[in-house]
C-alpha positions in Angstrom: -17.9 -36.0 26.2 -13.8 -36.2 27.0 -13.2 -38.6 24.0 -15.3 -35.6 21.6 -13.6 -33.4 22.9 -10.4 -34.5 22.5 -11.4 -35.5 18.9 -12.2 -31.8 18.2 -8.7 -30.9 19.7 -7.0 -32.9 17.8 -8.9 -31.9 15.1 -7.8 -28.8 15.3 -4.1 -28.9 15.9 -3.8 -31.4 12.7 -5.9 -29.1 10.7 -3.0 -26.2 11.6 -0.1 -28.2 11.5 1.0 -26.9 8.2 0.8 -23.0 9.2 2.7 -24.2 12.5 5.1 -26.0 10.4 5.3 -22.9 7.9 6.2 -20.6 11.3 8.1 -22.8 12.9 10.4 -22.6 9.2 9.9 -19.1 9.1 11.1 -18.0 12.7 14.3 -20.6 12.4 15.0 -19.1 9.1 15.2 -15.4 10.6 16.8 -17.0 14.1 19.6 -17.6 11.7 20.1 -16.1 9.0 18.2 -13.4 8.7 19.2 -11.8 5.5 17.7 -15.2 3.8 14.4 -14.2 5.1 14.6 -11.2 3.2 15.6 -12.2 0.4 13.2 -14.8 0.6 10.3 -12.0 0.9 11.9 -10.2 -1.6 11.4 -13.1 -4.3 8.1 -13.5 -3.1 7.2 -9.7 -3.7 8.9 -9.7 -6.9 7.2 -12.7 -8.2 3.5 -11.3 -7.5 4.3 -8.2 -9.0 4.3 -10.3 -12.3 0.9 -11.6 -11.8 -1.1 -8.5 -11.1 -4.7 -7.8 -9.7 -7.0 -4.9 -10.6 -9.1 -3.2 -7.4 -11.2 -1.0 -6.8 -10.5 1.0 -3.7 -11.1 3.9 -1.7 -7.7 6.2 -1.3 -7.5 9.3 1.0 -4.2 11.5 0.1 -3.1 13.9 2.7 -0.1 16.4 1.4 0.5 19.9 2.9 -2.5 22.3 2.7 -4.9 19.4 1.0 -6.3 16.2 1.8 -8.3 14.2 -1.0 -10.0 11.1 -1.0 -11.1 9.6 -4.7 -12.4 6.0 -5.7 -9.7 4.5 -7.5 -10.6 1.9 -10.3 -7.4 -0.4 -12.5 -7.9 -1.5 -15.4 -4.9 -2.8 -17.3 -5.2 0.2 -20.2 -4.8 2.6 -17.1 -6.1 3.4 -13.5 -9.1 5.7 -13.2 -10.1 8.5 -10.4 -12.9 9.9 -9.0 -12.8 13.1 -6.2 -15.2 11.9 -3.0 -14.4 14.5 -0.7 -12.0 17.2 -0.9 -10.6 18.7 2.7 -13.7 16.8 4.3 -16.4 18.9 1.8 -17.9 17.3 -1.3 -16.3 18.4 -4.3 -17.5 21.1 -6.4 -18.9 21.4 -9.7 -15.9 22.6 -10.8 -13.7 20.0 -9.5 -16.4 17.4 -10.8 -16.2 18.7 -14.4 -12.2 18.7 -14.2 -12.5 15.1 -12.8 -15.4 14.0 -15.4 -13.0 15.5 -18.1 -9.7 13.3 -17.4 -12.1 10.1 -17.5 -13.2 10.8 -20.5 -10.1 11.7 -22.4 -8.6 8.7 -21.0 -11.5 6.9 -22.7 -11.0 8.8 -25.8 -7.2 8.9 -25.8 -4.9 6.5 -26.3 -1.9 8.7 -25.6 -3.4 9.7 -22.6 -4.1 6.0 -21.7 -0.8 5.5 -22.5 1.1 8.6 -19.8 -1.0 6.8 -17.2 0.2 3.3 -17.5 3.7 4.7 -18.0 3.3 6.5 -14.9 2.3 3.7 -13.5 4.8 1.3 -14.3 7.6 3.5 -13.9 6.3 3.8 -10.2 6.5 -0.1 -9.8 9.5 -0.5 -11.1 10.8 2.6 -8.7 9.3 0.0 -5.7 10.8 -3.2 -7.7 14.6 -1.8 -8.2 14.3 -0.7 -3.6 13.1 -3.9 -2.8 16.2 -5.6 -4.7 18.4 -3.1 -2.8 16.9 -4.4 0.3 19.0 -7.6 1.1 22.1 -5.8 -0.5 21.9 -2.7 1.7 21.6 -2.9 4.7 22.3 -5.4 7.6 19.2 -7.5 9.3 18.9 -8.7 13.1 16.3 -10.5 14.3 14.6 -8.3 17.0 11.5 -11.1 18.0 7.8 -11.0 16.7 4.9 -8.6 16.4 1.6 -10.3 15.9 1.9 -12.6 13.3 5.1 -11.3 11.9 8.4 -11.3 12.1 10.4 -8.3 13.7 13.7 -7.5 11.9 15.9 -4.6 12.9 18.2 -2.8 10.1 20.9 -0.8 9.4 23.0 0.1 6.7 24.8 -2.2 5.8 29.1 -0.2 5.4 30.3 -2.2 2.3 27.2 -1.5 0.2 28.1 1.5 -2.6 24.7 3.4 -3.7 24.5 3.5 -7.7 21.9 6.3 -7.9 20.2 9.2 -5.8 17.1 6.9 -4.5 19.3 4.5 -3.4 21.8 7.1 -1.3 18.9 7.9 0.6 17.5 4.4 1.0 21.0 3.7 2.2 21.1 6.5 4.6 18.1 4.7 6.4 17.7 2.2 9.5 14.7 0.6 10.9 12.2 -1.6 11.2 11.1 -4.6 8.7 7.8 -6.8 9.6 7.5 -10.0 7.3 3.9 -12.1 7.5 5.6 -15.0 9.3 3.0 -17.8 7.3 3.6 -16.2 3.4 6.7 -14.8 4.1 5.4 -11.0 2.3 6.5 -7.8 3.3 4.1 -6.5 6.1 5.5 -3.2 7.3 9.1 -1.2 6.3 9.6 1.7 8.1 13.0 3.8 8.3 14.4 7.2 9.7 17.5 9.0 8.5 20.0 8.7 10.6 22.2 11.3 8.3 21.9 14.4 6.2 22.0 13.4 2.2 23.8 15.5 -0.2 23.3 15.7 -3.7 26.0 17.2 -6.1 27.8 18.4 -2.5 24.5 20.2 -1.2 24.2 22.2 -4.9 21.5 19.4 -6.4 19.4 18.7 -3.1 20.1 18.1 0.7 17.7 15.9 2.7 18.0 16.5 6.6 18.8 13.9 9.4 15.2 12.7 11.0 13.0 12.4 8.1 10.9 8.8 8.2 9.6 6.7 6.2 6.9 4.1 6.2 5.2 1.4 4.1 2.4 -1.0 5.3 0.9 -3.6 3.1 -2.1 -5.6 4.2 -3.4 -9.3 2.6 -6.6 -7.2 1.2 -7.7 -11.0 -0.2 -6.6 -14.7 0.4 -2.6 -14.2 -0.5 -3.3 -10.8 -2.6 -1.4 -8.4 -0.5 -1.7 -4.2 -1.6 0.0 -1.6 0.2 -2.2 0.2 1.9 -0.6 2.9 3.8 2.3 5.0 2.6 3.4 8.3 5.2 6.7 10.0 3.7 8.1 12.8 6.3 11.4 14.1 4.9 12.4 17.6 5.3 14.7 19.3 3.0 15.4 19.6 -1.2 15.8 16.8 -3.4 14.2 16.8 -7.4 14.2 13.1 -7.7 11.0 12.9 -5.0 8.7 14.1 -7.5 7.3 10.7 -7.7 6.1 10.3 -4.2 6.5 13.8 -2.5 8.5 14.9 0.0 5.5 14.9 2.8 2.7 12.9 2.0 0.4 10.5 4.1 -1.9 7.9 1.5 -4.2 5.5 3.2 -5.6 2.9 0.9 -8.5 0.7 2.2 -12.2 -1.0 0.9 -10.5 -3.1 -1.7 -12.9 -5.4 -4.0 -11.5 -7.2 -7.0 -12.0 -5.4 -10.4 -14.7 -8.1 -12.0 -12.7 -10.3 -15.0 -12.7 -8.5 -18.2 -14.1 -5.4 -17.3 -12.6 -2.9 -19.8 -12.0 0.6 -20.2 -15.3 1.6 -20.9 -17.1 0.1 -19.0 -14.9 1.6 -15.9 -15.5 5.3 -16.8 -19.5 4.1 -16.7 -19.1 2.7 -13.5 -17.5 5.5 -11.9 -20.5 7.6 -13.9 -23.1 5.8 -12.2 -21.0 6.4 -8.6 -21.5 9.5 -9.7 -25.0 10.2 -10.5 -25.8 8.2 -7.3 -24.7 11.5 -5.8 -21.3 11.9 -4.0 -22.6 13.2 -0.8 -24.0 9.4 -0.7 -20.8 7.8 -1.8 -19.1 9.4 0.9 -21.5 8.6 4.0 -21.5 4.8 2.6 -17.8 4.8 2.8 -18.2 5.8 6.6 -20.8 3.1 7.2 -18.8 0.1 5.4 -15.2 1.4 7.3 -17.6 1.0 10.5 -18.3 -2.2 9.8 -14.9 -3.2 8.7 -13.5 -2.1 12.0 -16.5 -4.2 14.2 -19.6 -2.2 14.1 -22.5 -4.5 13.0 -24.4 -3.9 9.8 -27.0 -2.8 11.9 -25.4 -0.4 14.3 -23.7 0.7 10.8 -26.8 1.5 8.8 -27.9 3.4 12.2 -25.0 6.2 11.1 -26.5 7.0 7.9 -29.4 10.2 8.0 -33.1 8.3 7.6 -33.6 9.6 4.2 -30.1 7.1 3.4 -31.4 4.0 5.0 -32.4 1.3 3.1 
């Protein structure tokens, strides 16, 4: 009985030794010298963004006055949405036929195919161009661990010059940086401004002292990481935030892979048949499966749905 268990033991301490080793590399690496961590991550973040995925996912945005949550569905031609629930109430048949509209001139359209993926890519290479700034930027310290990743501490770093608005109020930022310790991928960035931001003296825009900022991505499949939450809190004037907002809280969760080769067409039908399935369904589904995702047995889960639901 000792000898099998000490056969399972080691077992399991070979079986690990790599994602020890790959820590062990990891923590020395930001023990001393931490801005080769980042740029490490940085590389690595860079490099996936070249080898996309497509998802479907459930996305709840909250901005001031509103809170929707749609089923989101990529595609490479263009990303397609679908209201769920609109300020907690189903929406209505108005906001249906709107929604049931844009699907179908993206199907239809190629130049409307085409605003979306701009939109789109212009957003990704917004995120691409601040993660390069990252290692430039700012100054890292090594502030210990927080649950499988590594804490960095950062501030800005004095000799760095910004080149364009974004980056002046990246700049202006310190924080907090989590990197997975075992794939080296950004985890969490989260920053406060620790200054007032003038544009054009004050004339263009002025963003206040105390506005935050954070970013969480989440490994939503083996080594396919997404962001999944993104809470903007910045008070004051600036044009260039039209891309994101100024205040804005998006949570991104239920991610499945897009199958291979689905196309444009046959997205919209999907997100057709979601729809005829009835949305007041959709959305008590969603509650169910987010149950279960956070611990709640199938069981106990299928218990939340009214008995006319259960199946």
């Amino acid at each position: 009985m000792r000898i099998a268990y000490l056969r399972v033991k080691i077992g399991f301490w070979f079986g690990h030794l790599p994602s020890f080793l790959l820590l062990a590399s990891t923590l020395a690496i930001a023990q001393s010298n931490p801005q080769a961590l980042v740029s490490k991550m940085v590389e690595n973040e860079l490099e996936s963004q070249k080898h996309p995925r497509y998802w479907m996912y459930l996305d709840s945005k909250t901005r001031p006055g509103r809170t929707e949550v749609s089923r989101v569905i990529q595609v490479p031609e263009c990303w397609i949405t679908w209201p769920v629930a609109i300020d907690g109430h189903s929406p209505t048949e108005e906001e249906r036929k709107r929604a049931r509209e844009q699907v179908e001139k993206l199907e239809s359209s190629v130049d409307a195919r085409k605003k979306n993926r701009d939109a789109i890519d212009a957003d990704g290479q917004k995120s691409a161009e601040l993660l390069r700034l990252l290692p430039e930027a700012f100054l890292f310290t090594r502030a210990g661990r927080e649950g499988k990743s590594v804490r960095l501490k950062f501030r800005p770093n004095p000799n760095y010059r910004p080149s364009s608005n974004e980056s002046k109020v990246f700049h202006a930022m310190e924080g907090v940086l989590l990197i997975d310790a075992k794939q080296t991928r950004l985890a969490k960035l989260s920053g406060e401004l620790i200054s007032d931001v003038d544009f054009g003296l004050g004339i263009l825009g002025k963003l206040k002292k105390g506005g935050t900022f954070e970013v969480v991505q989440s490994e939503v499949a083996p080594r396919d990481w997404e962001v999944s939450l993104l809470d903007v809190h910045i008070s004051g004037r600036a044009l260039f935030f039209h891309s994101i907002g100024e205040q804005q809280h998006e949570a991104r969760s239920q991610f499945k892979p897009v199958p291979s080769g689905l196309g444009l067409v046959q997205a919209a039908h999907m997100v057709a048949r979601r729809v005829q399935s009835g949305v007041r369904r959709q959305e008590l589904n969603f509650v169910a499966i987010s149950r279960i995702l956070t611990g709640v047995t199938p069981r106990a889960a299928v218990r939340l749905l009214p008995s006319r639901l259960q199946v």
